[in-house]
DODO-913152 format. One line per field, with one value per residue (C-alpha): residue number from 1; residue in one letter; x, y, z. Coordinates in steps of 0.2 Angstrom, whole numbers, plus 2048, in hexadecimal, padded with zeros to 3 digits. Each point is the difference from the previous one (the first is absolute). Layout:
BEGIN
doro	NUM	...;
vexba	A	...;
xx	X	...;
yy	Y	...;
zz	Z	...;
***
This chain:
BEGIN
doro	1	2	3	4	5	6	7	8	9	10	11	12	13	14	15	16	17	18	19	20	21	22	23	24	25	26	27	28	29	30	31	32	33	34	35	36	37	38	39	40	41	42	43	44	45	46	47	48	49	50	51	52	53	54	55	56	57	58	59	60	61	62	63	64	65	66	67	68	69	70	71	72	73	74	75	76	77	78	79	80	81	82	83	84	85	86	87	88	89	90	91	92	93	94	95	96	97	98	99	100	101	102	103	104	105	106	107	108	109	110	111	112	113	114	115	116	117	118	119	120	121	122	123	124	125	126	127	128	129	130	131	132	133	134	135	136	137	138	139	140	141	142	143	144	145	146	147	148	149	150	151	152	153	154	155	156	157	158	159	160	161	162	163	164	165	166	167	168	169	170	171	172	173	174	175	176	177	178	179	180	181	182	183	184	185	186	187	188	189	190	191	192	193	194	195	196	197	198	199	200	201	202	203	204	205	206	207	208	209	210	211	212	213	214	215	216	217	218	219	220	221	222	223	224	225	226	227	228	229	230	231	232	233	234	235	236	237	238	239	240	241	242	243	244	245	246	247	248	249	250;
vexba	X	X	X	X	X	X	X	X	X	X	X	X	X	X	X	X	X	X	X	X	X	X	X	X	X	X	X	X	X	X	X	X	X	X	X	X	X	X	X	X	X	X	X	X	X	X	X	X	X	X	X	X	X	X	X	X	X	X	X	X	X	X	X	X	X	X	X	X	X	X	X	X	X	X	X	X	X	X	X	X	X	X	X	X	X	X	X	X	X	X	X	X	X	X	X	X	X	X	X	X	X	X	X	X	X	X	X	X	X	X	X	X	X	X	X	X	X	X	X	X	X	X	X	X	X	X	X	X	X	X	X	X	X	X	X	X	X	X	X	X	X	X	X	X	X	X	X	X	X	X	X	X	X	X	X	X	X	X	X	X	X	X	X	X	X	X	X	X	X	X	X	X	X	X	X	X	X	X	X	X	X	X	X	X	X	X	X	X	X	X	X	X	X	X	X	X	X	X	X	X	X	X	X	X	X	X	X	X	X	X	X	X	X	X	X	X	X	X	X	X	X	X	X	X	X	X	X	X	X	X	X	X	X	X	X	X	X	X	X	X	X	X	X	X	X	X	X	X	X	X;
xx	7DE	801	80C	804	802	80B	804	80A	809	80C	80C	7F1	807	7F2	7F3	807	801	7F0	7F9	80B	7FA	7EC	801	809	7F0	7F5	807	80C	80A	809	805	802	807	7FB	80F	807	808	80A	7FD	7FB	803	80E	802	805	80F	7F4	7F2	80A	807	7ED	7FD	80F	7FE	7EB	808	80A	7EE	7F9	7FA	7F9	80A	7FE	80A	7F9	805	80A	808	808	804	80B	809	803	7FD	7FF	810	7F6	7F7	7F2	7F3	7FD	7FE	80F	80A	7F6	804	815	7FE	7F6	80E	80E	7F6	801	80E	806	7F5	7F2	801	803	7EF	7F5	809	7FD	7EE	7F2	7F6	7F0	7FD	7F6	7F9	7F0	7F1	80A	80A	80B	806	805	7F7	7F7	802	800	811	805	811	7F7	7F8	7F0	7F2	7F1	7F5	7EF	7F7	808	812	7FA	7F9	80E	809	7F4	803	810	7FF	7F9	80E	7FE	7EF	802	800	7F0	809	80C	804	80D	803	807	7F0	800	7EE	7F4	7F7	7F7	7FA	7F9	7FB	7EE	7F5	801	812	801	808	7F9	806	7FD	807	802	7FD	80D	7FF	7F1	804	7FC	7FC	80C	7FC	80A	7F3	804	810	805	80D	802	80D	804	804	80D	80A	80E	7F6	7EE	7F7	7ED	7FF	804	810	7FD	809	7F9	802	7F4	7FE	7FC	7F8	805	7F5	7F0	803	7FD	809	801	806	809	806	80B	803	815	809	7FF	805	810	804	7FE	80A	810	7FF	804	80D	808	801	7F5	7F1	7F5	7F0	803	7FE	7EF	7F7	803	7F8	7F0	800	803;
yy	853	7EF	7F4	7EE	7F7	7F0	7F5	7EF	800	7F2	800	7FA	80B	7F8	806	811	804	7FA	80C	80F	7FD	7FE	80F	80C	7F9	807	80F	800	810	7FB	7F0	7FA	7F0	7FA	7F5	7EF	801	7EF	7F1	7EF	806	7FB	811	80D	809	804	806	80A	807	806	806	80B	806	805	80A	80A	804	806	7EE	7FF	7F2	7FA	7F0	7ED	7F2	7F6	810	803	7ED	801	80E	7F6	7EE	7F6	7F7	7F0	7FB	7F4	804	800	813	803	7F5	808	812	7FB	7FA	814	806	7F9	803	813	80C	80C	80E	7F5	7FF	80E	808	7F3	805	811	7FD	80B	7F3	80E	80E	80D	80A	80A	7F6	7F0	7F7	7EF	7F2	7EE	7FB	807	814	7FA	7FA	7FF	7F8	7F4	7F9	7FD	7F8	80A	7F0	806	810	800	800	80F	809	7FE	807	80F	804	801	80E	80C	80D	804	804	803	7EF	7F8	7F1	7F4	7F4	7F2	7ED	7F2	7F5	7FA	803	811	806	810	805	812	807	804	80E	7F7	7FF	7EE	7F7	7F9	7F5	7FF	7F3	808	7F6	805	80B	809	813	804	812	804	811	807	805	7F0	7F4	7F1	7F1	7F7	7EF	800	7ED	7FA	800	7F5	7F3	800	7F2	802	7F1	80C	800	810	80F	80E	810	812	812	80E	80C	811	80D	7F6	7F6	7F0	7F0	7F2	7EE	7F7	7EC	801	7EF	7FA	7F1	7FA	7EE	808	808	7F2	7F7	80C	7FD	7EF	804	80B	7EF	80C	7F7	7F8	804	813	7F9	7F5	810	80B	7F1	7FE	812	7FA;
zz	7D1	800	80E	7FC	80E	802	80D	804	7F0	807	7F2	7F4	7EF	7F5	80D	804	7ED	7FB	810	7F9	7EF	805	80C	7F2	7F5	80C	801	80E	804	810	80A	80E	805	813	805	7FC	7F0	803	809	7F9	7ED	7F5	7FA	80C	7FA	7EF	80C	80B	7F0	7F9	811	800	7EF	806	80F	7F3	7F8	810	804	816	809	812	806	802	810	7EE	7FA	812	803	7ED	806	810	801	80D	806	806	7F2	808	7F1	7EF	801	808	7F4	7F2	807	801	7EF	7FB	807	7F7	7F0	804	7FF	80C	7F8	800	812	804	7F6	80B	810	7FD	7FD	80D	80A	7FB	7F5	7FE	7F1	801	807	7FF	80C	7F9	80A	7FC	811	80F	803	813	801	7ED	806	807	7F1	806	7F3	800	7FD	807	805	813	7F8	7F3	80E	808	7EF	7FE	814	7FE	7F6	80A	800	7EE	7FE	7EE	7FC	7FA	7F5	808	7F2	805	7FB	807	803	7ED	7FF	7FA	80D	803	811	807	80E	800	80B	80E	800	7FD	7F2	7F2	7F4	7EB	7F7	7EE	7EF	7F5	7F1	80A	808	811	807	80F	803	80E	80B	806	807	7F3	7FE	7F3	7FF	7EE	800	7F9	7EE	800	80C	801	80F	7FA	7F4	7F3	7F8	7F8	804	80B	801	803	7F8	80B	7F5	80D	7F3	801	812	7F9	803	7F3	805	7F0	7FC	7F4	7F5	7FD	7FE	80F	7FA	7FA	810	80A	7F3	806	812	7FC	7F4	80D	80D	80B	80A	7F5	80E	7F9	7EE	805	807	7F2	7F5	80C	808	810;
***
């Protein structure tokens, strides 16, 4: 079977459904998406929406630092983020919010454990950045010793680390398109990057594919009008810093 995976969505429709669309074409049986379905975007009630509808399929969902600051803003609004987040809020209804608040902060299915974040802590929404913070990750789950692939997001980058014989982590950066073996004989984590707001210089949207039969995980960018995404931040009066780094990746 094969498991799309999808993280930081942030209310980017054009880049979630190209992702959905490219995944089905490669054969996908079952998603996941890894938290953050809104923030930034102009278009979180229709995301929400697909996301709802996928969890009727059977769709895995665990919940994103944006998804819990819609359901609950914050009162001061000091940042463009926590404008942008009373502004997702208002643009959900009460069902909407009620989907993302009931979201797990982890889940489990077989040799897979999802987070948006760091498995140390996951309310904490720590960035696992670097091999200390993914051992750290990997450490964390210990107790459940039937775990071998912790995928996650957040970071809005793809990343592949794994500890080696020697118990130390090492970490692969994948070229997209190309399948890596991650047998379970041995601990992974992968941050799938980001779909709805990429920061690698590549506006393109990212997404990966765990094939579960074969133990192989691919990395994919996926191309989408990027241009006209942007374009609807600004036609939503949202901050036009959001439109910029979906234009340049960054």
């Amino acid at each position: 079977m094969k498991l799309a995976l999808l993280s930081d969505i942030h209310a980017n429709i054009r880049a979630f459904d190209a992702c959905l669309a490219h995944a089905r074409d490669q054969g996908a049986e079952q998603f996941a998406l890894l938290g953050d379905l809104v923030g930034y975007g102009a278009e979180p009630a229709a995301v929400v929406r697909k996301a709802q509808h996928l969890a009727a399929q059977g769709a895995l969902l665990v919940k994103g630092n944006h998804d819990q600051m819609a359901v609950e803003p914050p009162r001061d609004l000091k940042t463009i983020g926590d404008s942008t987040a009373a502004w997702t809020h208002a643009q959900l209804d009460d069902a909407q919010r009620r989907f993302l608040d009931d979201l797990p902060m982890t889940l489990q299915q077989g040799t897979v454990l999802l987070v948006h974040a760091s498995v140390d802590g996951p309310e904490h929404w720590r960035y696992v950045y670097d091999a200390r913070a993914a051992t750290a990750s990997l450490d964390a789950t210990s107790d459940l010793p039937e775990v071998r692939h912790v995928f996650g997001g957040h970071v809005h980058m793809q990343s592949l680390y794994y500890r080696g014989a020697d118990s130390d982590l090492m970490k692969f950066k994948p070229t997209p398109g190309v399948a890596v073996p991650v047998p379970k004989h041995r601990h992974w984590l992968a941050t799938i990057g980001s779909v709805g707001q990429p920061r690698d210089g590549n506006p393109q949207a990212m997404y990966a594919l765990f094939d579960i039969d074969k133990q192989q995980l691919t990395f994919h960018r996926v191309s989408y009008d990027h241009h006209a995404a942007a374009a609807a931040i600004r036609l939503a009066h949202l901050p036009s810093f959001f439109a910029d780094r979906l234009e340049h990746g960054r």
